[in-house]
C-alpha positions as a Markdown table, in Angstrom:
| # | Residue | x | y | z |
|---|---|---|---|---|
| 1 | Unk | -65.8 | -69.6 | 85.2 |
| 2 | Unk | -62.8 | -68.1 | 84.7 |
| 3 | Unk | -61.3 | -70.7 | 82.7 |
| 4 | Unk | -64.4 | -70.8 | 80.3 |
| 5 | Unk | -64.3 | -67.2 | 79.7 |
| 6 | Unk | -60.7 | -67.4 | 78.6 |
| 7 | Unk | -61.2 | -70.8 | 76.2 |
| 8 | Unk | -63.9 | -68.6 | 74.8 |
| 9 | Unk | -61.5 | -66.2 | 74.2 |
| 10 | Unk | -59.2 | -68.8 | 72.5 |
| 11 | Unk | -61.5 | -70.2 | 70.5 |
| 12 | Unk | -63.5 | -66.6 | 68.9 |
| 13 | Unk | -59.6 | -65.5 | 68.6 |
| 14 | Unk | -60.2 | -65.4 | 64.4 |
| 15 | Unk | -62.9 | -62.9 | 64.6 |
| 16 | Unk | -62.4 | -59.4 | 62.6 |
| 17 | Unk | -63.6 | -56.2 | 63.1 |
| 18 | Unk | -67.4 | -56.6 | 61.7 |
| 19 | Unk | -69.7 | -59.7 | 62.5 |
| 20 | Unk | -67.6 | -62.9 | 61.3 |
| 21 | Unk | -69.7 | -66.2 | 60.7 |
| 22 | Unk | -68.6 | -68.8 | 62.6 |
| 23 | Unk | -70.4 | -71.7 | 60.2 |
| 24 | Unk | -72.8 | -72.4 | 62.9 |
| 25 | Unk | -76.4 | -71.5 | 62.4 |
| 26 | Unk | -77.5 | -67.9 | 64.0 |
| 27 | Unk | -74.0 | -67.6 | 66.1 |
| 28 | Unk | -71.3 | -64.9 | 64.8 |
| 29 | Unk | -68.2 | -63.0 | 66.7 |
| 30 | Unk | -66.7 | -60.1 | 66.5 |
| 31 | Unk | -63.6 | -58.5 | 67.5 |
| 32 | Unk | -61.8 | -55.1 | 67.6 |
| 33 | Unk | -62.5 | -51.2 | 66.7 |
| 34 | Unk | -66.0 | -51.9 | 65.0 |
| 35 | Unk | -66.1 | -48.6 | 62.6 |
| 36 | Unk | -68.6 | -46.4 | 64.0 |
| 37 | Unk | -71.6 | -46.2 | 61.4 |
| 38 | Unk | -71.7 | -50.7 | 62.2 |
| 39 | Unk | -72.7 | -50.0 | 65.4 |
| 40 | Unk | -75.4 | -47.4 | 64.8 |
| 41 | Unk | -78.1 | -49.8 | 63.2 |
| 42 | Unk | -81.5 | -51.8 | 64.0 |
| 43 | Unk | -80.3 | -54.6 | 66.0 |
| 44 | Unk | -81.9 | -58.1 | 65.3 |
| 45 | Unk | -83.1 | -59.9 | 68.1 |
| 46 | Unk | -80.4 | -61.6 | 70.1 |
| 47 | Unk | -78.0 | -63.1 | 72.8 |
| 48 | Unk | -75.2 | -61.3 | 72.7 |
| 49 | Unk | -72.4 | -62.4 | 75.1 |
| 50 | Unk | -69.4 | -60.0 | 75.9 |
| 51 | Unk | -66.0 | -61.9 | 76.3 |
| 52 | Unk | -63.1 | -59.1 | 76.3 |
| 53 | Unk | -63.4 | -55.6 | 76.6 |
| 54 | Unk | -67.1 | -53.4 | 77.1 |
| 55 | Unk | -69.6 | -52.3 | 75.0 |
| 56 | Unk | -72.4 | -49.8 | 75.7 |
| 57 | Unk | -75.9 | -49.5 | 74.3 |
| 58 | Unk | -78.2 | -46.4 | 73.7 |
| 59 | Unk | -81.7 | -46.7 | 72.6 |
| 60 | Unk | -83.8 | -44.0 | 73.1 |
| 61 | Unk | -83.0 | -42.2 | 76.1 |
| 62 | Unk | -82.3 | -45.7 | 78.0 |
| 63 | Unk | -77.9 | -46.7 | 77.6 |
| 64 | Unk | -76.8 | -49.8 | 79.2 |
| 65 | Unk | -73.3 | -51.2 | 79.6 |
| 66 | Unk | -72.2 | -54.2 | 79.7 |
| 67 | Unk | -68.8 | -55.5 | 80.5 |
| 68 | Unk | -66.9 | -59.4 | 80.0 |
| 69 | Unk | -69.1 | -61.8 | 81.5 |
| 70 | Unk | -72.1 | -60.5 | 81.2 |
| 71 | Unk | -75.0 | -61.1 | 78.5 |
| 72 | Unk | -77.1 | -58.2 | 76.3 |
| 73 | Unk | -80.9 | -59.8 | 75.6 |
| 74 | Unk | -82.6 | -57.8 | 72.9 |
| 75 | Unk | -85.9 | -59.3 | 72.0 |
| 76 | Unk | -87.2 | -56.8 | 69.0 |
| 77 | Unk | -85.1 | -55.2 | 66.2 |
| 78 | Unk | -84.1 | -51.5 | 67.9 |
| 79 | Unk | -82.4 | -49.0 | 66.6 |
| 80 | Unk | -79.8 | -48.6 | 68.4 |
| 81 | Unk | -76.0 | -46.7 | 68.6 |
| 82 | Unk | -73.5 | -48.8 | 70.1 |
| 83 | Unk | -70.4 | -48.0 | 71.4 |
| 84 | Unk | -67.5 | -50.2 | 71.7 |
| 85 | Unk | -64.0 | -49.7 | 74.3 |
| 86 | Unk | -61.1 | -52.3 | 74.8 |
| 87 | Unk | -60.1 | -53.6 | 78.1 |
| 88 | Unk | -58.2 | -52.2 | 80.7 |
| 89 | Unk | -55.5 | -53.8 | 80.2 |
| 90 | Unk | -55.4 | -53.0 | 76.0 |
| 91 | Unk | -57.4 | -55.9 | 74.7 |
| 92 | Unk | -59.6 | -55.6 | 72.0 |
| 93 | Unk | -63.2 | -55.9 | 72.5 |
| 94 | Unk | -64.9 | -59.7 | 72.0 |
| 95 | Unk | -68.0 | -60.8 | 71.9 |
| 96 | Unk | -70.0 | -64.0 | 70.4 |
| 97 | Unk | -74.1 | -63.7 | 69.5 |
| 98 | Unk | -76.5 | -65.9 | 68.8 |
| 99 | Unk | -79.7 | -64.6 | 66.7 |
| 100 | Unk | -83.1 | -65.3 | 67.8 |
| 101 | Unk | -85.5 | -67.2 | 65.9 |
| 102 | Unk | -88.8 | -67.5 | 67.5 |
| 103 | Unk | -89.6 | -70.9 | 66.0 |
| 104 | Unk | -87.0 | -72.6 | 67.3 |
| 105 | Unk | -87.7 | -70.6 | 70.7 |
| 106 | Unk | -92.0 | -71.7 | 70.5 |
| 107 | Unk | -90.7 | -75.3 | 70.2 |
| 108 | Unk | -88.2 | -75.6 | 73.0 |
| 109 | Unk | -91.1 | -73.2 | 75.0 |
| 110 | Unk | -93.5 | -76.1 | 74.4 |
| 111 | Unk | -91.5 | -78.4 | 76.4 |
| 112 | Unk | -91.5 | -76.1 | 79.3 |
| 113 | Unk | -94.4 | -75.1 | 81.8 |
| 114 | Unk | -95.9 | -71.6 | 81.5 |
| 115 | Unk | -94.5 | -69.0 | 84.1 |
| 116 | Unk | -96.4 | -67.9 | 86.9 |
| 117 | Unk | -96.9 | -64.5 | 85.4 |
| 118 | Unk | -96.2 | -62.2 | 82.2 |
| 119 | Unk | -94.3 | -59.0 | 81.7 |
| 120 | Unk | -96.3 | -56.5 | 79.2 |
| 121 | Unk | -94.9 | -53.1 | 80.1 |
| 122 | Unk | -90.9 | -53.8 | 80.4 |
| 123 | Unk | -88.3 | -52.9 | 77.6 |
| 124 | Unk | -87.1 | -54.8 | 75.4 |
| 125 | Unk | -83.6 | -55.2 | 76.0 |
| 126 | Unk | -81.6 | -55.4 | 79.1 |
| 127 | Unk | -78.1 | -57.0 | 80.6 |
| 128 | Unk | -77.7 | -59.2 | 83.3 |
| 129 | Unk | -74.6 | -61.7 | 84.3 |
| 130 | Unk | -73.7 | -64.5 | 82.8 |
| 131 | Unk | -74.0 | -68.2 | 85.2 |
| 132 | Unk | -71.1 | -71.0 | 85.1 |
| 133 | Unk | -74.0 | -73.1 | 82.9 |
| 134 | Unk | -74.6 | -70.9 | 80.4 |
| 135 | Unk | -71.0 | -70.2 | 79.8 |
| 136 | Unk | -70.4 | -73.6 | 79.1 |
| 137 | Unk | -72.8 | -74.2 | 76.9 |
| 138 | Unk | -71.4 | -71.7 | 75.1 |
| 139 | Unk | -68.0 | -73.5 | 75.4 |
| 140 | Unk | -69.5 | -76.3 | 73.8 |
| 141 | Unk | -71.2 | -74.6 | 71.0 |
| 142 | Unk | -67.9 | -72.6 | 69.9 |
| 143 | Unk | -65.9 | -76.0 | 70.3 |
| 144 | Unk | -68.1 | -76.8 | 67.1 |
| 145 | Unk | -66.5 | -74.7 | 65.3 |
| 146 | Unk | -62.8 | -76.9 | 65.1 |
| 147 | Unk | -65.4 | -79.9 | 64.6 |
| 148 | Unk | -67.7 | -78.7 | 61.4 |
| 149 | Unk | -69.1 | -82.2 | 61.0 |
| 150 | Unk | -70.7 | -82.0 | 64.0 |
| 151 | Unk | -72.1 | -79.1 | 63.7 |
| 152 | Unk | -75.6 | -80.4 | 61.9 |
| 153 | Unk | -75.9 | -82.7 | 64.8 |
| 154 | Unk | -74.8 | -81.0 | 67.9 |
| 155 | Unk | -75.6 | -77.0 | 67.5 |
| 156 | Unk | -79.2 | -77.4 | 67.7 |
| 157 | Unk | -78.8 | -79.1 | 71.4 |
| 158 | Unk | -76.6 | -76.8 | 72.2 |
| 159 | Unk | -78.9 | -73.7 | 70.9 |
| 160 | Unk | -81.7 | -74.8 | 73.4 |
| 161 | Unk | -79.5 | -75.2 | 75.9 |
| 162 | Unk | -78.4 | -71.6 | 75.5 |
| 163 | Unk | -81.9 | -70.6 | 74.9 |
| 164 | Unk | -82.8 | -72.3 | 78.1 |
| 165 | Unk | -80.4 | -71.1 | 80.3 |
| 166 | Unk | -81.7 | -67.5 | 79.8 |
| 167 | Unk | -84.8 | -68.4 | 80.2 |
| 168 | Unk | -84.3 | -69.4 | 83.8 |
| 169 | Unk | -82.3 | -65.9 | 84.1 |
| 170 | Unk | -83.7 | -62.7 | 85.2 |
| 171 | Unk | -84.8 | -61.6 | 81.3 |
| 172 | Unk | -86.1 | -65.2 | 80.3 |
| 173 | Unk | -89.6 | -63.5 | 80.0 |
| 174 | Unk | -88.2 | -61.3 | 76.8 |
| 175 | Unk | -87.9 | -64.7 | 75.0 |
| 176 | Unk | -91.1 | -66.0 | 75.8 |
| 177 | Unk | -92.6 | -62.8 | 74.9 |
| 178 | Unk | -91.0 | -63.2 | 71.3 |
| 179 | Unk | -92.8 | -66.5 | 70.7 |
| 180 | Unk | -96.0 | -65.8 | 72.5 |
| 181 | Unk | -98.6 | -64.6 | 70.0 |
| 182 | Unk | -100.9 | -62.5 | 71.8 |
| 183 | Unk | -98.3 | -60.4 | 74.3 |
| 184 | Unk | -98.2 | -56.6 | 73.9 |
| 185 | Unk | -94.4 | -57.3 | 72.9 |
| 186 | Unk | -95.6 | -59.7 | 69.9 |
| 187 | Unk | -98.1 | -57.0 | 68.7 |
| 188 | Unk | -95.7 | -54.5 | 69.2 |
| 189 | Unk | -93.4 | -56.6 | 67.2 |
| 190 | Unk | -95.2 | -57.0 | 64.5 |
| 191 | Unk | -96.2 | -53.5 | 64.1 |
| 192 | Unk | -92.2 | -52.5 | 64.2 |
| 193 | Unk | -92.3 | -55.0 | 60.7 |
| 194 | Unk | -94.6 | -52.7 | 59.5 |
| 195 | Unk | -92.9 | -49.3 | 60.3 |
| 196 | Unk | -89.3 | -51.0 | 59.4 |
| 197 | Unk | -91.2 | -52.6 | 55.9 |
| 198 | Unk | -93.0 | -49.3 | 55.3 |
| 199 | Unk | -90.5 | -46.5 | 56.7 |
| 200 | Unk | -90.1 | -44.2 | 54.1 |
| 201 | Unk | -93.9 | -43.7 | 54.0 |
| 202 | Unk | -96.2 | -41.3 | 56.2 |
| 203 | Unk | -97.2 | -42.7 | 59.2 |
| 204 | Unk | -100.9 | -43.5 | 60.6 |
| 205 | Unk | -100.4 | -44.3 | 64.5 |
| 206 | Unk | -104.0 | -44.8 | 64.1 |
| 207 | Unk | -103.9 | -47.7 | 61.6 |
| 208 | Unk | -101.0 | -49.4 | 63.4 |
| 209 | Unk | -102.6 | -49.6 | 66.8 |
| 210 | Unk | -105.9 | -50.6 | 64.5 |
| 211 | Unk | -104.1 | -53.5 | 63.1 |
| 212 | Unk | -102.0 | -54.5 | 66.3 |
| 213 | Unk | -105.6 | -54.7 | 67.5 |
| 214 | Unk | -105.1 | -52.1 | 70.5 |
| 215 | Unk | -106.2 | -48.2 | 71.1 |
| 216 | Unk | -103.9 | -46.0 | 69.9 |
| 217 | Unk | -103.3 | -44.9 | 73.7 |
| 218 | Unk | -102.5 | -48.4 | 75.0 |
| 219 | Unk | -100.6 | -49.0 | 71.5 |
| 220 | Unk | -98.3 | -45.7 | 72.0 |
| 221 | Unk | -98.2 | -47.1 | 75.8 |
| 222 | Unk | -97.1 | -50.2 | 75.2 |
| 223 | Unk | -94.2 | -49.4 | 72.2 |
| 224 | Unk | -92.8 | -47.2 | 74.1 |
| 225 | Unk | -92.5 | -49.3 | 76.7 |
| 226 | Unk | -90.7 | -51.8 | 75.2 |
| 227 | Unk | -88.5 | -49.6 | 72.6 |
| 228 | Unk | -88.5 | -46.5 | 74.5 |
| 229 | Unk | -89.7 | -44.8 | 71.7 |
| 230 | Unk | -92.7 | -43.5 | 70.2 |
| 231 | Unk | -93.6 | -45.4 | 66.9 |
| 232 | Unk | -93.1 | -41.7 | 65.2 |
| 233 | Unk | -89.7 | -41.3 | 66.8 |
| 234 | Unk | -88.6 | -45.1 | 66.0 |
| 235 | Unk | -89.7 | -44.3 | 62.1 |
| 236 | Unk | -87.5 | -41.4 | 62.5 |
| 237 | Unk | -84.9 | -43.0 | 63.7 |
| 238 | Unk | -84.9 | -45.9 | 61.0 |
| 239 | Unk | -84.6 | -43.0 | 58.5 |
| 240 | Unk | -82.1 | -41.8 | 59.7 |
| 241 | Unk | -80.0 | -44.9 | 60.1 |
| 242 | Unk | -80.9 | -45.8 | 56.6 |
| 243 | Unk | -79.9 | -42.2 | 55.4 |
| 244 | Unk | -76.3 | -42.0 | 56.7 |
| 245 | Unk | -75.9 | -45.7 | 55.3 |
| 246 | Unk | -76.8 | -44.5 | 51.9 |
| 247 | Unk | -74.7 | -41.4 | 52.3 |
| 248 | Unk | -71.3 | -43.3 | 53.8 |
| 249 | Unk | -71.8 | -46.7 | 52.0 |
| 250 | Unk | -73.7 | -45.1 | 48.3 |
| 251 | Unk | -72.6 | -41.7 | 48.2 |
| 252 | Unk | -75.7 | -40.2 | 48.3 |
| 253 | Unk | -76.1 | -36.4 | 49.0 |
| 254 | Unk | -77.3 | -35.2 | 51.9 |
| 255 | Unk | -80.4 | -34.0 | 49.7 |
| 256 | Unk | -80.7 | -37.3 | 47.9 |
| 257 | Unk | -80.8 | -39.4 | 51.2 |
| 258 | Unk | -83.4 | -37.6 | 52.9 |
| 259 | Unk | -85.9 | -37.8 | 50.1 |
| 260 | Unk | -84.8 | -41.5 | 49.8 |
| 261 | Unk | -86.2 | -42.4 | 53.5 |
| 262 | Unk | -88.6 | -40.2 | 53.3 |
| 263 | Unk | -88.4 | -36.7 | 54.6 |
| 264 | Unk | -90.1 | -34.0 | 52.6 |
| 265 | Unk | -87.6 | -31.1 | 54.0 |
| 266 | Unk | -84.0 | -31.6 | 54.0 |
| 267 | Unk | -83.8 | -28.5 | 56.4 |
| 268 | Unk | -85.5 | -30.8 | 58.9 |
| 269 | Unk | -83.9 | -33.8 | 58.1 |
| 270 | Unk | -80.6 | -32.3 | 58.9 |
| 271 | Unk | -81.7 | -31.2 | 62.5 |
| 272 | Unk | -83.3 | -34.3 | 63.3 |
| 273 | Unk | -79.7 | -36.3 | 61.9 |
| 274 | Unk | -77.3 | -33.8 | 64.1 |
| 275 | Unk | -79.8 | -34.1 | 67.4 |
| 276 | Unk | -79.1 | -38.2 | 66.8 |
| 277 | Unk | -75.4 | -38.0 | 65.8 |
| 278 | Unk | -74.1 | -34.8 | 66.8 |
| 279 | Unk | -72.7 | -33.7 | 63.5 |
| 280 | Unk | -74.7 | -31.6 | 60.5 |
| 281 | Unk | -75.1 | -35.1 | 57.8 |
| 282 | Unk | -72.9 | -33.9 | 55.7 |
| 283 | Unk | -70.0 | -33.2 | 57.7 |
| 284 | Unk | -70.7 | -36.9 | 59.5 |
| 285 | Unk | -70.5 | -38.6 | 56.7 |
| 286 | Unk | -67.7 | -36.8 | 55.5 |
| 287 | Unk | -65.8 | -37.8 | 58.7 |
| 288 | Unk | -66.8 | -41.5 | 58.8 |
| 289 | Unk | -65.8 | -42.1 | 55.0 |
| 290 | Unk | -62.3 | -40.2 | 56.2 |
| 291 | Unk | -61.8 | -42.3 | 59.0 |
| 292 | Unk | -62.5 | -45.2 | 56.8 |
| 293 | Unk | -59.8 | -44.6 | 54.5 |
| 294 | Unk | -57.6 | -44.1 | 57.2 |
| 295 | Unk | -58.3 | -47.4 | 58.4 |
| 296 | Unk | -57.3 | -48.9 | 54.9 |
């Protein structure tokens, strides 16, 4: 396996520093020092396999790590801070993904036969190691990348086999949970559309768990379970995710921003922001643009 993990390595070599498209549907690398405000953002649902390097993963209270050879699932968008770190030996951090789209995932999961049993009350996202067959079908998807005419005809293959081959892994469950319609996961999903749609708006628990069709106590039971989060806390976070973009990327003030997402006391918004990021908003944002120009 060896070997495969180093032709990966050869062929995601052209990755930069933020997510690079490789011209194949859903699948992107990146490489590097990824500037800290990337990292901190609502992940999309995906595969994301670590080549060079480690990369660590906080949502919530929960942090997972994950080092070369070894695959992160995430099966909802999460807000999440990331932290990057080269390897051992000074290279930089590499990694491919592949986004999820549950329609391609509810046709390859109507080929398959149901699983003996569901998982309603697990996170959402989790790590486990990568086998000889899925690397190489990831070997075979990147090799499309030297060969763009065949990319129309081959990558969808080569998706379902990567698809597959995590399905018959210890998180497979979190994908059939995405394309499932009635799973706590799914309802839960849709009601993180709402809050991430909505976020800069009051929030009724009440009238999500009404929509999602569950009580509010097995709705607060269940999101948490999967995002580790109470929906009040993952609209917080949102907010404040959106907020430091808007003050690093737009130069909004620290005033401005928290209106924008939706606080109604900057007081509070900058205790909630330096209990997330460990710095006053101002003085973060401050740092990050410095740091940025440094960079350039």
């Amino acid at each position: 396996m060896e070997n495969q993990l180093n032709e990966l390595r050869t062929l995601t070599a052209a990755a930069e520093n933020r997510l690079t498209e490789t011209g194949i549907p859903r699948v992107a690398m990146v490489q590097g020092k990824i500037p800290e405000h990337l990292l901190a953002a609502v992940y999309d649902p995906m595969i994301n396999l670590i080549l060079q390097g480690s990369k660590s993963m906080t949502v919530g209270d929960r942090t997972l790590r994950y080092d070369p050879a070894t695959y992160f699932v995430m099966s909802i968008e999460l807000p999440a801070i990331g932290t990057v770190h080269p390897a051992a030996t000074g290279e930089p951090y590499l990694a491919v993904s592949l986004t999820l789209d549950p329609v391609i995932l509810a046709t390859l999961l109507a080929d398959l036969p149901e699983p003996a049993s569901r998982h309603d009350s697990d996170p959402g996202f989790s790590v486990a190691a990568v086998t000889p067959e899925l690397m190489d079908a990831w070997v075979r998807m990147l090799r499309l990348m030297g060969d763009p005419d065949a990319i129309t005809a081959l990558a969808p293959a080569y998706e379902r086999e990567i698809l597959f081959r995590v399905l018959q892994g210890p998180h497979g469950w979190m994908l059939r949970e995405i394309a499932a319609p009635d799973t706590a996961m799914a309802r839960v999903n849709k009601a993180i559309q709402w809050i991430r749609r909505d976020f800069a708006q009051p929030l009724r628990v009440e009238h999500l768990a009404q929509r999602a069709a569950m009580s509010v106590s097995a709705f607060h039971r269940h999101f948490k379970a999967v995002t580790t989060l109470s929906p009040l806390q993952y609209q917080k976070r949102v907010r404040l995710l959106q907020a430091r973009t808007l003050m690093v990327g737009s130069a909004r003030s620290v005033t401005a921003a928290a209106y924008e997402v939706g606080y109604e006391s900057p007081t509070q918004f900058s205790r909630d922001y330096a209990k997330v990021f460990g710095l006053p908003p101002g003085r973060d944002a401050g740092r990050i643009v410095q740091e940025s120009r440094g960079r350039a």
